[in-house]
PALUMDO-282517 format. One record per residue (C-alpha): x, y, z; residue in three letters; residue number from 0; chain. Coordinates in nm, 3 decimals. Layout:
+---------+---------+---------+------+-----+------+
!      xx !      yy !      zz ! code ! pos ! unit !
+---------+---------+---------+------+-----+------+
!       X !       Y !       Z !  ALA ! NUM !    A !
...
+---------+---------+---------+------+-----+------+
end
This chain:
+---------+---------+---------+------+-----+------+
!      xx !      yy !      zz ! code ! pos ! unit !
+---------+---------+---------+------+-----+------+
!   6.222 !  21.404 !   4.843 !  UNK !   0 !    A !
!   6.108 !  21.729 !   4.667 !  UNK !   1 !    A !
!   5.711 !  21.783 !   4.525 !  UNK !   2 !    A !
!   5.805 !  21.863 !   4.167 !  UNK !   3 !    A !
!   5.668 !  22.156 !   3.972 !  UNK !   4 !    A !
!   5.371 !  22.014 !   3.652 !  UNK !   5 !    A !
!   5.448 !  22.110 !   3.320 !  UNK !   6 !    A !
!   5.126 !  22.265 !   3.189 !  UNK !   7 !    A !
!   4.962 !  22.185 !   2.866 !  UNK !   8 !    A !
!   5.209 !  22.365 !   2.560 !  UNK !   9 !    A !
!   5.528 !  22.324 !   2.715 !  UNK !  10 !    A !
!   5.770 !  22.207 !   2.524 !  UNK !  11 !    A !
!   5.863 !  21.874 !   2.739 !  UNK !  12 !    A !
!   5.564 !  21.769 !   2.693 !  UNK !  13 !    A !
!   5.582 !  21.743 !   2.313 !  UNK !  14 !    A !
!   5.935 !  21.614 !   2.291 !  UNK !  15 !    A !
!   5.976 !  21.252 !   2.264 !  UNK !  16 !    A !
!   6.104 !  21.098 !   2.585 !  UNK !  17 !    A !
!   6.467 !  20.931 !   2.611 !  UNK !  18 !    A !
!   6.521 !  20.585 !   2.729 !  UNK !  19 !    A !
!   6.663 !  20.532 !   3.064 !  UNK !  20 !    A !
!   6.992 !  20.333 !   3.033 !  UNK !  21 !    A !
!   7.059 !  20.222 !   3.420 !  UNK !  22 !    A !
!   6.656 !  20.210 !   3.545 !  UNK !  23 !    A !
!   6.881 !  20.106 !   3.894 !  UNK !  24 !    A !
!   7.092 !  20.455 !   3.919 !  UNK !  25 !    A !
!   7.067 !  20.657 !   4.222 !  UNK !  26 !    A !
!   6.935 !  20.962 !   4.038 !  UNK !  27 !    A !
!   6.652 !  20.749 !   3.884 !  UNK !  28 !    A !
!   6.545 !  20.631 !   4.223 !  UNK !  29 !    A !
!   6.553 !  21.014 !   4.359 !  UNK !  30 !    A !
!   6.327 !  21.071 !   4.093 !  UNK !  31 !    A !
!   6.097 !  20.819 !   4.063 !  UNK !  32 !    A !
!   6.043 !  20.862 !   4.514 !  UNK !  33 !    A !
!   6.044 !  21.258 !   4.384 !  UNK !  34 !    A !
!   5.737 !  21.196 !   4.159 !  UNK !  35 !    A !
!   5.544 !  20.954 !   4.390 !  UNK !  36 !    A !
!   5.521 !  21.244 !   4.624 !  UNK !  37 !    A !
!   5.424 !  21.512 !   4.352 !  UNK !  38 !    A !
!   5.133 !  21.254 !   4.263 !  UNK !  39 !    A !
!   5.017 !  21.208 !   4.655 !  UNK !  40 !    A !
!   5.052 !  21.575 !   4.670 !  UNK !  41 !    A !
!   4.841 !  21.638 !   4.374 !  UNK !  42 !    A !
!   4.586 !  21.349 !   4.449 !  UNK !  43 !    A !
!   4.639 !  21.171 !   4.077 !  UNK !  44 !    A !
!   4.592 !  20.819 !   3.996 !  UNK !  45 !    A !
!   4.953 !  20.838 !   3.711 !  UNK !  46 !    A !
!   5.263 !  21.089 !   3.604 !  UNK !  47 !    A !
!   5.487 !  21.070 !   3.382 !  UNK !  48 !    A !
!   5.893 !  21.188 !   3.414 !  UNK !  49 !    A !
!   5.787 !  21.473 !   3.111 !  UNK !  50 !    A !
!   5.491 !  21.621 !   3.317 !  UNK !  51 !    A !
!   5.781 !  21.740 !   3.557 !  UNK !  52 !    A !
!   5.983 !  21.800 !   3.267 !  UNK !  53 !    A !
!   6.251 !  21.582 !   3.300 !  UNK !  54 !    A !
!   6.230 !  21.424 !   2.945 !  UNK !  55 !    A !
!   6.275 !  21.024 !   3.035 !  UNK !  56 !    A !
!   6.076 !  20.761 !   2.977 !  UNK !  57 !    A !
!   5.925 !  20.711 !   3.329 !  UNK !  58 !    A !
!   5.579 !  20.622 !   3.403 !  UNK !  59 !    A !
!   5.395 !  20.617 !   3.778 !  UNK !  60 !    A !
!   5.084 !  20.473 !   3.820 !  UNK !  61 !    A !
!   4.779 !  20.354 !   4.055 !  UNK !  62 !    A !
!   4.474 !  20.190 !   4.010 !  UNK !  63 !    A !
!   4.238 !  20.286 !   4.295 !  UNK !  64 !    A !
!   3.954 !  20.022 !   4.379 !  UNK !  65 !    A !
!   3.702 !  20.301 !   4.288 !  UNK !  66 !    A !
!   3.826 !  20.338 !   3.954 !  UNK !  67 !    A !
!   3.795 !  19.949 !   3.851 !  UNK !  68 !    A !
!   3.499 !  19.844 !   3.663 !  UNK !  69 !    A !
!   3.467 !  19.491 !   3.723 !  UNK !  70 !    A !
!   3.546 !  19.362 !   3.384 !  UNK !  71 !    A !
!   3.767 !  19.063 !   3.378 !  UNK !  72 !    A !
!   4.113 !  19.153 !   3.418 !  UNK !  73 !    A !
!   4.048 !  19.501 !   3.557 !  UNK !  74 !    A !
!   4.215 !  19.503 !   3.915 !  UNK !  75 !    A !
!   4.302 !  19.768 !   4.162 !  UNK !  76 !    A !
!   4.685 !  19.823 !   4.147 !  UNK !  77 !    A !
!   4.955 !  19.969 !   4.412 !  UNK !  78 !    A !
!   5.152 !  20.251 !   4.297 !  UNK !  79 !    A !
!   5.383 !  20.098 !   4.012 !  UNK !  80 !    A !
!   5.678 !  20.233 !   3.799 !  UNK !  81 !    A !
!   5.712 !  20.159 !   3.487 !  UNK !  82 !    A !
!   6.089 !  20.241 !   3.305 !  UNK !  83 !    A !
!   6.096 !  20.280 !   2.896 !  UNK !  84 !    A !
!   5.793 !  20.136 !   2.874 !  UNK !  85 !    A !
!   5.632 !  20.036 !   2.516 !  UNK !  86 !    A !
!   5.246 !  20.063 !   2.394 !  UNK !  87 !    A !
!   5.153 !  19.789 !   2.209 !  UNK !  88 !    A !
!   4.819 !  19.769 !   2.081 !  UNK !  89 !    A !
!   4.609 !  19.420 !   2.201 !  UNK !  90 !    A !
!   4.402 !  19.446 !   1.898 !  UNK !  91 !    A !
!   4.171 !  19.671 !   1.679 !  UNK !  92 !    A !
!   3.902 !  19.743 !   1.945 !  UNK !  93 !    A !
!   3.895 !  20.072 !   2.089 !  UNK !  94 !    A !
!   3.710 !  20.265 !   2.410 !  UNK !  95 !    A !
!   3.621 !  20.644 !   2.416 !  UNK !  96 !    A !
!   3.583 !  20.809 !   2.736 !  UNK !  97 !    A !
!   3.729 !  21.126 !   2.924 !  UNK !  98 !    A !
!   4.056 !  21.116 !   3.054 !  UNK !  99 !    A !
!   4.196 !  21.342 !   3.333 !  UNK ! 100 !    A !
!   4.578 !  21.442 !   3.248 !  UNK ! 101 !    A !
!   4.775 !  21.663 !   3.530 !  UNK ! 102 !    A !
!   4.913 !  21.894 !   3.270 !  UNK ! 103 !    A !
!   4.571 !  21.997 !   3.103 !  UNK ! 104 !    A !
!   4.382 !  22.259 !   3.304 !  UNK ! 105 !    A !
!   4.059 !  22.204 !   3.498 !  UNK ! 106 !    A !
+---------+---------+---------+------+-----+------+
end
């Protein structure tokens, strides 16, 4: 396993858009996905995606910390997880504000 190297707000990985993973169960995507679950435990982050260490797949890693839950219905603390090509689908028309932290953005 390897701590991978963040691409940093601007670069162009990060503005690219991602390509789908055809075989989520090849060797080099399981490298990679145990590759960037030690990059986020190095870096102390709750999620990273397979752009921010520019490799341009669509490859998601996430946590949901107990401390970061706010006790509305359906808002649980989650293990690690990987998500492969996922897709954002909107619930509905509502929509939160609030301050997001993002590995690649500065401070």
């Amino acid at each position: 396993m390897a701590i991978l190297k963040i691409a940093r707000m601007g670069h162009p990985v990060l503005r690219g858009v991602a390509a789908e993973i055809a075989d989520p169960t090849a060797p080099e995507i399981a490298r990679l996905v145990a590759d960037m679950r030690e990059t986020l435990a190095d870096i102390g982050g709750a999620g990273l995606a397979a752009p921010q260490v520019h490799v341009p797949l669509r490859l998601v890693l996430f946590r949901v910390p107990q401390e970061r839950t706010t006790g509305a219905e359906g808002d649980v603390a989650l293990d690690l997880t990987a998500l492969v090509n996922p897709v954002i689908e909107p619930l509905g028309e509502a929509r939160e504000i609030g301050w997001e932290g993002c590995l690649s953005v500065p401070g």
